[in-house]
C-alpha positions in Angstrom: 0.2 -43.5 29.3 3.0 -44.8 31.5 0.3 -47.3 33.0 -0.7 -48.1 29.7 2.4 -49.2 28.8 3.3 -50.9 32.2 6.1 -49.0 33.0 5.0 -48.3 36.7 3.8 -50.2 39.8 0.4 -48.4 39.8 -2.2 -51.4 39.2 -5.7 -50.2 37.6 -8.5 -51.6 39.8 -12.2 -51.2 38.7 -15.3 -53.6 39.4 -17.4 -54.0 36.4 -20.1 -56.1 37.9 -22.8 -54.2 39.5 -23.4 -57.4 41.8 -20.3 -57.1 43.2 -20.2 -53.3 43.4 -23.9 -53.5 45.1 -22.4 -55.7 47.5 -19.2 -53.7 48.5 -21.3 -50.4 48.1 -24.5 -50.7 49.8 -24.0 -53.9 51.3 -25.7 -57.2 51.4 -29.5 -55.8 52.5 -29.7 -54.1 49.1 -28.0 -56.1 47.3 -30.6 -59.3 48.1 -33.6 -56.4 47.4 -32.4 -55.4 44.3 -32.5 -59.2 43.2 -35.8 -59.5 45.1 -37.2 -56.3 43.0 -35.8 -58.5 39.7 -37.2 -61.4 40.7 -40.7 -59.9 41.4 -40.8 -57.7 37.9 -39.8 -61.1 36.1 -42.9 -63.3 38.0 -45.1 -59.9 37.4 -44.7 -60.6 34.0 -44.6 -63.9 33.6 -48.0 -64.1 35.3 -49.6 -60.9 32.9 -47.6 -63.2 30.2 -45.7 -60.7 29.5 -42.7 -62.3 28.1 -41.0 -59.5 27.4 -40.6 -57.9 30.1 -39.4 -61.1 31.3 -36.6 -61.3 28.8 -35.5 -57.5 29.0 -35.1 -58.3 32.9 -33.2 -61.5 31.9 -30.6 -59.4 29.5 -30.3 -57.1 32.1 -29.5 -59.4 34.9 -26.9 -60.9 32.1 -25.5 -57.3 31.0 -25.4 -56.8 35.0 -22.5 -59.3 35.0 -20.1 -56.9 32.9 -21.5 -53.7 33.4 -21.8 -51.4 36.5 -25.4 -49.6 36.4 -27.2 -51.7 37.2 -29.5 -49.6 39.7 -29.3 -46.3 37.9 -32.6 -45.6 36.6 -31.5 -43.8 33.2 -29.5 -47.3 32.8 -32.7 -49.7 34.0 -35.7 -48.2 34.5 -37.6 -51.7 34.3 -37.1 -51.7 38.1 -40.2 -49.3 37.8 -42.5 -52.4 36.7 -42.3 -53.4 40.1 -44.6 -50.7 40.9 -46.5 -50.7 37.9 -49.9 -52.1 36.8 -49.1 -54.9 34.5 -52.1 -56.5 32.5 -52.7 -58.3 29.0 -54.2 -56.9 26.5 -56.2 -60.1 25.8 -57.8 -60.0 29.2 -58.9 -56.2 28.2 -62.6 -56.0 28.1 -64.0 -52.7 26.4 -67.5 -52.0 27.3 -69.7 -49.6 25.9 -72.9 -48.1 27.9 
């Protein structure tokens, strides 16, 4: 409360950007992977033309900015897709025998 009310010399430090906190964390080597693994998911998709995956990755890149989880899974688990088998439905072809 006494911080609250800024009757001490205590300053309240805490990074909200999970760039920044990948950066001071895990250093630089993640940091450029976890952009990389972004980056791939979004041209994944864009090449199944899968838009939204693309925009979902976009919001989260955005959100990233002011929020720190970015890499926790139960936060983003569209870090998955990089893994993943992404393919149109329109370029589904059911055949029968």
């Amino acid at each position: 409360m006494k911080l609250f009310n800024g009757k001490t010399n205590i300053e309240y430090f805490f990074l909200d950007s999970s760039y920044i906190r990948l950066i001071l964390i895990y250093g630089l080597i993640i940091f450029l992977m976890v952009i990389l693994a972004m980056t791939l998911v979004s041209i994944k998709g864009y090449m199944a033309n899968d838009y939204i995956l693309c925009v979902i990755i976009l919001v989260l890149s955005v959100t990233g900015m002011v929020e720190q989880h970015l890499i926790e899974l139960v936060y983003n688990p569209f870090l998955i897709a990089l893994m993943a088998t992404i393919g149109s439905k329109q370029n589904e072809k059911i055949q029968f025998k």
